[in-house]
C-alpha positions as CSV (number, residue, x, y, z in Angstrom):
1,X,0.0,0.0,0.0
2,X,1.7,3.0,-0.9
3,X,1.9,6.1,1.8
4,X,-1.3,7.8,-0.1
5,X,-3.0,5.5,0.4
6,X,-2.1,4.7,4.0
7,X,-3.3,8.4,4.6
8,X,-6.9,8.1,2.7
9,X,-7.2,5.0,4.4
10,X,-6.3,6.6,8.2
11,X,-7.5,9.7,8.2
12,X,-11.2,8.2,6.5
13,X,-11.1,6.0,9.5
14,X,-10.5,8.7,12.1
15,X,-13.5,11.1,10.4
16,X,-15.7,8.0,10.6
17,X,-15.2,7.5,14.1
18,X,-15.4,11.4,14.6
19,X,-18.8,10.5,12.8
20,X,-19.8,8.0,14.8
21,X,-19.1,10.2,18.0
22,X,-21.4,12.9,16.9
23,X,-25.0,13.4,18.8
24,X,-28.0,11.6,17.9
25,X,-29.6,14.1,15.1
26,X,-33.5,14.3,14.3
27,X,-33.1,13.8,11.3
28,X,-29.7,13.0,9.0
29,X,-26.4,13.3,9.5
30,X,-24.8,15.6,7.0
31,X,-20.8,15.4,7.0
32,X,-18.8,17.9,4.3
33,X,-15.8,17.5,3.1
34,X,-14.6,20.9,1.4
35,X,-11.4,21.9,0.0
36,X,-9.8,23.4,-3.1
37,X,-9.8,21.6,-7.0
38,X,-7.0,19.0,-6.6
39,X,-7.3,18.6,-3.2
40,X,-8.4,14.9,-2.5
41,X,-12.2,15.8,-1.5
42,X,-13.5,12.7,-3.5
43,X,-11.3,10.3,-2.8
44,X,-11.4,10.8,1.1
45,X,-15.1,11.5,0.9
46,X,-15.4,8.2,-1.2
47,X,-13.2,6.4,1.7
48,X,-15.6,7.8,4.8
49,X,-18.6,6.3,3.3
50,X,-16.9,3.0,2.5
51,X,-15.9,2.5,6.1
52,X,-19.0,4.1,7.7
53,X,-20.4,1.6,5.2
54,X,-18.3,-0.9,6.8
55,X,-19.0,-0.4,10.2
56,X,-22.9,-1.2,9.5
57,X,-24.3,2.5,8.9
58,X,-26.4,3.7,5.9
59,X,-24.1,5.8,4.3
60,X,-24.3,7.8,0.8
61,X,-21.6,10.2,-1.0
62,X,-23.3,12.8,-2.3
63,X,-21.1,14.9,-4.4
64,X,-22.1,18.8,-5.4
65,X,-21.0,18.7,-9.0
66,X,-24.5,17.4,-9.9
67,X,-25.4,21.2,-9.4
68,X,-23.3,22.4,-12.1
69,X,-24.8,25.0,-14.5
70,X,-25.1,23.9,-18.0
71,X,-23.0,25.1,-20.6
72,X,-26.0,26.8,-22.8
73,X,-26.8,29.3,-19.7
74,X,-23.2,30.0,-18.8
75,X,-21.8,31.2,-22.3
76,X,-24.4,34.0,-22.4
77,X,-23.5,35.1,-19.0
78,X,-20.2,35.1,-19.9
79,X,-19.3,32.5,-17.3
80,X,-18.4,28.9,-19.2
81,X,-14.5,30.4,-19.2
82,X,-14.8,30.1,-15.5
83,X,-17.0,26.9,-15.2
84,X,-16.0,25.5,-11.6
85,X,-16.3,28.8,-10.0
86,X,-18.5,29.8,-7.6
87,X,-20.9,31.8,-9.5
88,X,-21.3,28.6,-12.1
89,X,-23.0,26.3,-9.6
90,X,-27.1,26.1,-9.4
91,X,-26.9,27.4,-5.2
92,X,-30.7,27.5,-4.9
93,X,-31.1,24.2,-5.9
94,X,-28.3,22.7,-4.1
95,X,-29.5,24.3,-0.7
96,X,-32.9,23.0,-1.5
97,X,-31.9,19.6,-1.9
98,X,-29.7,19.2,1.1
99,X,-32.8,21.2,3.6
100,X,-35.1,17.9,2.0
101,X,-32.3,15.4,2.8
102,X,-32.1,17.2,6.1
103,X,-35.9,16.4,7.0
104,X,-35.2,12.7,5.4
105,X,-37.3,12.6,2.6
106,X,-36.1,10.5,-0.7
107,X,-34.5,12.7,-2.7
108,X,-34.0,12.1,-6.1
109,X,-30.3,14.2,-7.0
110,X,-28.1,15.1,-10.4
111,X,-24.6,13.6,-11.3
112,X,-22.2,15.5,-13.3
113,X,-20.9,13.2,-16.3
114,X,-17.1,15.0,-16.9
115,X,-16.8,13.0,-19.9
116,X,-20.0,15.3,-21.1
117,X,-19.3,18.0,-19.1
118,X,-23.0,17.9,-18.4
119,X,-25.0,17.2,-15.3
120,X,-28.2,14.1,-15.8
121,X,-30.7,14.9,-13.9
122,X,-32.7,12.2,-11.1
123,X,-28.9,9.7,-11.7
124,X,-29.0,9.3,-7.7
125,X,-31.2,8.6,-5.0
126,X,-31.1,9.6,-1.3
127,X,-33.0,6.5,0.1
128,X,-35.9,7.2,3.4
129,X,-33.1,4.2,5.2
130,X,-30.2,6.3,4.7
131,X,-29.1,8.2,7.4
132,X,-25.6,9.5,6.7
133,X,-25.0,12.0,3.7
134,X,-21.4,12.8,3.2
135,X,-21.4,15.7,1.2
136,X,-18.2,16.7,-1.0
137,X,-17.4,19.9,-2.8
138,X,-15.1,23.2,-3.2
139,X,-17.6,25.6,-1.4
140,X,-19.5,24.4,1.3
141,X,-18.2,26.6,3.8
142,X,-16.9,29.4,1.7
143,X,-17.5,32.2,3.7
144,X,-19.2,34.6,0.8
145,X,-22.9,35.2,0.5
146,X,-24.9,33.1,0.2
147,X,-22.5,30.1,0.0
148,X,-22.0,30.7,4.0
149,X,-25.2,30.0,4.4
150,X,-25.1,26.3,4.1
151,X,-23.3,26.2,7.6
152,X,-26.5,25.3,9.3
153,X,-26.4,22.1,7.3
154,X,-23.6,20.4,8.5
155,X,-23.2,18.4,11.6
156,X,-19.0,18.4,10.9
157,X,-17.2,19.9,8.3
158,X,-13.8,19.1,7.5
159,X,-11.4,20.8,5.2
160,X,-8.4,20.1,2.7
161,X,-5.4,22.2,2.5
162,X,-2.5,21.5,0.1
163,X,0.0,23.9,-0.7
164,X,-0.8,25.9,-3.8
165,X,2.6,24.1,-6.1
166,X,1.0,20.8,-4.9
167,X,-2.6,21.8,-5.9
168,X,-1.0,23.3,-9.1
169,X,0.6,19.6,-10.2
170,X,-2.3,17.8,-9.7
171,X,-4.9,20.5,-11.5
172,X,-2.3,19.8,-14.6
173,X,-2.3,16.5,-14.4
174,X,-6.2,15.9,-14.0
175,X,-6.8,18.1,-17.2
176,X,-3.8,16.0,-19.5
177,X,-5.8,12.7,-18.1
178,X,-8.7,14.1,-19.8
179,X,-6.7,14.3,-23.1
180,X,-5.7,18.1,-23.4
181,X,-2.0,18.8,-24.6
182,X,0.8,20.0,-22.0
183,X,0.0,24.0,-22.4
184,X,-3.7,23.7,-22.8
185,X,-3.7,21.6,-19.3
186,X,-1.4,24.3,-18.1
187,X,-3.7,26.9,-19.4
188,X,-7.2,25.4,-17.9
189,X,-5.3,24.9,-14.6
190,X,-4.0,28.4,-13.9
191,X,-6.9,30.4,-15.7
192,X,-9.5,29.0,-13.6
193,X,-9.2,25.9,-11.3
194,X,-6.0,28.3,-8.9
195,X,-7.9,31.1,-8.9
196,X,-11.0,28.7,-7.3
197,X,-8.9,27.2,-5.0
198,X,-6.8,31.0,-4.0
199,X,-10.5,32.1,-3.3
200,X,-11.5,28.8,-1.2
201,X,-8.3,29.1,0.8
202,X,-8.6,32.8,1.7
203,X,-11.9,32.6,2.1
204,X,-12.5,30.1,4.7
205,X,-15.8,30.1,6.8
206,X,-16.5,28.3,10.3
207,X,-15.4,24.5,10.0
208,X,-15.0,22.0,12.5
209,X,-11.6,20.4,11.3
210,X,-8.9,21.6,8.7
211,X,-6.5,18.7,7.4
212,X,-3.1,19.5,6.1
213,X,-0.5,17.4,4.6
């Protein structure tokens, strides 16, 4: 097992025990896991459930790309340059769904296809016997209006910090996987996906646990 994968595999067992530990809520847990592009969000968020999953509780991911604005309302905002940023995300919608998953009705969710670059609506289902909900995204406790708002959600929040150079490799990386040449993954890295994750690091709002490398 290589050391990366000794960390995922640590630390998702510490934040499930840490979720474990939490009061009894009325309704369901909700656990986010925020941090900058590149950080690691879905991979650790992908490990808690697994070993909440594990330990015998109903556990979902629910990730917030799903509430991605489409391409054909962006470009005549002016906004598909900066797809990823705060401004490109359906908030109303998102905020919605998570006070419904709150009260624990079944909630039927998006999923953002990357291949597509396009988010399918009613791909997941939050089931009435679920009663964890691990959220992941960049901006769930951004502290800028109204994104701050979404505090009230979460019964523990966690957040990723890597070092900008780090983030930086990784953002390059992800966008050659996905077929782009050297200076074009360069280019989509620094001209967008930085700047997100400059604007998630300075602007940090009220969270219950910060991780660092």
């Amino acid at each position: 097992m290589t050391d990366v994968a000794e960390y995922i595999s640590r630390t998702a067992a510490d934040l499930a025990s840490r979720v474990e530990a939490l009061p009894e809520a009325s309704g369901r847990t909700l656990v986010a896991i925020a941090g900058p592009p590149g950080a690691g969000k879905s991979t650790l968020a992908a490990a808690v459930v697994s070993e909440l999953v594990r330990r015998g509780h109903a556990a979902v991911l629910m990730p917030m790309d799903g509430f991605h604005l489409d391409d054909r309302l962006l470009e005549p905002r002016g906004l598909l340059p900066r797809k990823g940023s705060p401004e490109t995300f359906d908030y109303g919608g998102f905020a919605t769904a998570l006070r419904r998953i709150r009260d624990g009705e079944t909630v039927l969710l998006p999923v953002f296809d990357r291949t597509r670059e396009i988010a399918i609506a009613g791909a997941e289902e939050i089931r009435p016997e679920t009663r964890i909900v691990v959220v992941e995204g960049n901006y769930l406790v951004l502290d800028e209006d109204p994104w701050r708002q979404l505090a009230e959600f979460w019964d523990f929040s966690v957040f990723l910090r890597e070092p900008m150079d780090e983030l930086e490799r990784r953002l390059v990386d992800r966008w050659l996987g996905y077929g782009f040449e050297p200076e074009a993954a360069r280019t989509k890295a620094l001209g967008n996906d930085i700047p997100n994750a400059r604007r998630v690091n300075d602007n940090l709002g009220k969270v219950d646990l910060v991780l660092t490398p």
